[in-house]
C-alpha positions in Angstrom: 36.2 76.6 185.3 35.0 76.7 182.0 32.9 74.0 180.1 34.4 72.7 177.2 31.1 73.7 174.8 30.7 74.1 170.7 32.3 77.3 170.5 30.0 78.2 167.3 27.0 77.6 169.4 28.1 79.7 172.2 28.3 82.4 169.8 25.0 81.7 168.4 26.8 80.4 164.8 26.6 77.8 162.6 29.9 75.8 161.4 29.9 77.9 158.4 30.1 81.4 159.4 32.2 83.9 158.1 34.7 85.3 160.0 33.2 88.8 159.8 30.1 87.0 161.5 31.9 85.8 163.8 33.7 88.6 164.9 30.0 90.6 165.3 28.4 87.7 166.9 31.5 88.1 169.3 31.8 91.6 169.7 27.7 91.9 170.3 28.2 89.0 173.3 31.0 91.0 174.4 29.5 94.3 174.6 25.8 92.6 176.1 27.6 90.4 178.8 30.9 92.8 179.6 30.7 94.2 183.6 31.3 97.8 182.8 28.4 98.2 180.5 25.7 96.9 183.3 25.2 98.1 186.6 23.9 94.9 188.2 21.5 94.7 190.8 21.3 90.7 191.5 25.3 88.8 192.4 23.6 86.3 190.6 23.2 88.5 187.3 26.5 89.1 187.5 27.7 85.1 187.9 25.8 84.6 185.3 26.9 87.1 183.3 30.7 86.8 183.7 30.2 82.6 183.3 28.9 83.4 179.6 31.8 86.4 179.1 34.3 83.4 180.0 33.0 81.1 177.6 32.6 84.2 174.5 36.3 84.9 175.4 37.2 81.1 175.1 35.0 80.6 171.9 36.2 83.9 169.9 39.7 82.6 171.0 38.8 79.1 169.1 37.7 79.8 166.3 38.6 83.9 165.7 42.3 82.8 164.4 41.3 81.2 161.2 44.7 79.3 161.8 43.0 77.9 165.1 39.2 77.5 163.8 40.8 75.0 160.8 42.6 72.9 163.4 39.8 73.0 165.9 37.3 72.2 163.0 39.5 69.5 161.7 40.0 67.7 165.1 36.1 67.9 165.4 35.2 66.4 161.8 33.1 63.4 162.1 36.0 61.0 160.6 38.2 62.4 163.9 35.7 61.7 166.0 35.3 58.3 164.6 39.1 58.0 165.1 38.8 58.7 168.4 36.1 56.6 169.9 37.5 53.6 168.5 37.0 50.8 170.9 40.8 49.9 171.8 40.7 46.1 173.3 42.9 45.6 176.3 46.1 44.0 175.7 46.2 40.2 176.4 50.1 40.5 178.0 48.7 43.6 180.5 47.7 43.3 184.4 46.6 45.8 186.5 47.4 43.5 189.6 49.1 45.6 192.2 51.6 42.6 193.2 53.7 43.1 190.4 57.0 45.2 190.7 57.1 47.7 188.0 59.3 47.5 185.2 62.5 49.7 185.2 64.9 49.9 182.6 68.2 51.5 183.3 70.6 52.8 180.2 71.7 51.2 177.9 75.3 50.8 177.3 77.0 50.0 173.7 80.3 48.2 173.3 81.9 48.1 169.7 82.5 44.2 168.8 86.0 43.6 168.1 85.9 41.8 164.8 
């Protein structure tokens, strides 16, 4: 599985890299850290290896798209973030006590008044 990281840093970039940067930083990773351009010796080279491939591929595919590096760094801005880790209070109506039935709502029927 692969870790949900800064996609700039794995790619060794700052926020405000071109995207000609970061298509070498990404073609470089690719070409150091791609199977058919090593013979490895050690399984664990390899692990290694193909871990950090995984998370170039998922990186480049972040933030290569400008379409998808504006979204990814607007959902990451520091006001967003704010937005997100708002403390949300628990509502005072709410239990989590197990003995209560659930609600179910079945549908809803409309009848025209006769007026």
């Amino acid at each position: 599985m692969i870790e949900r990281t800064d996609p700039y840093a794995v790619l060794g970039l700052t926020p405000h890299a071109t995207q000609e940067q970061i298509r070498r930083a990404y073609r470089a990773l690719l070409r150091q850290n791609h199977p058919d351009t090593h013979p490895w010796g050690e399984p664990a080279d390899k692990a290694a290896s193909n871990t950090t491939l995984q998370q170039v591929i998922a990186a480049y595919a972040i933030i290569g798209d400008p379409a998808h590096r504006a979204a990814y760094d607007h959902d990451t801005s520091p006001h967003q973030i704010r937005l997100r880790t708002r403390v949300r209070l628990p509502m005072p109506f709410c239990s989590n006590e197990s003995d209560q039935p659930p609600i179910q709502a079945g549908p809803v029927h409309w009848h025209a008044s006769s007026r």
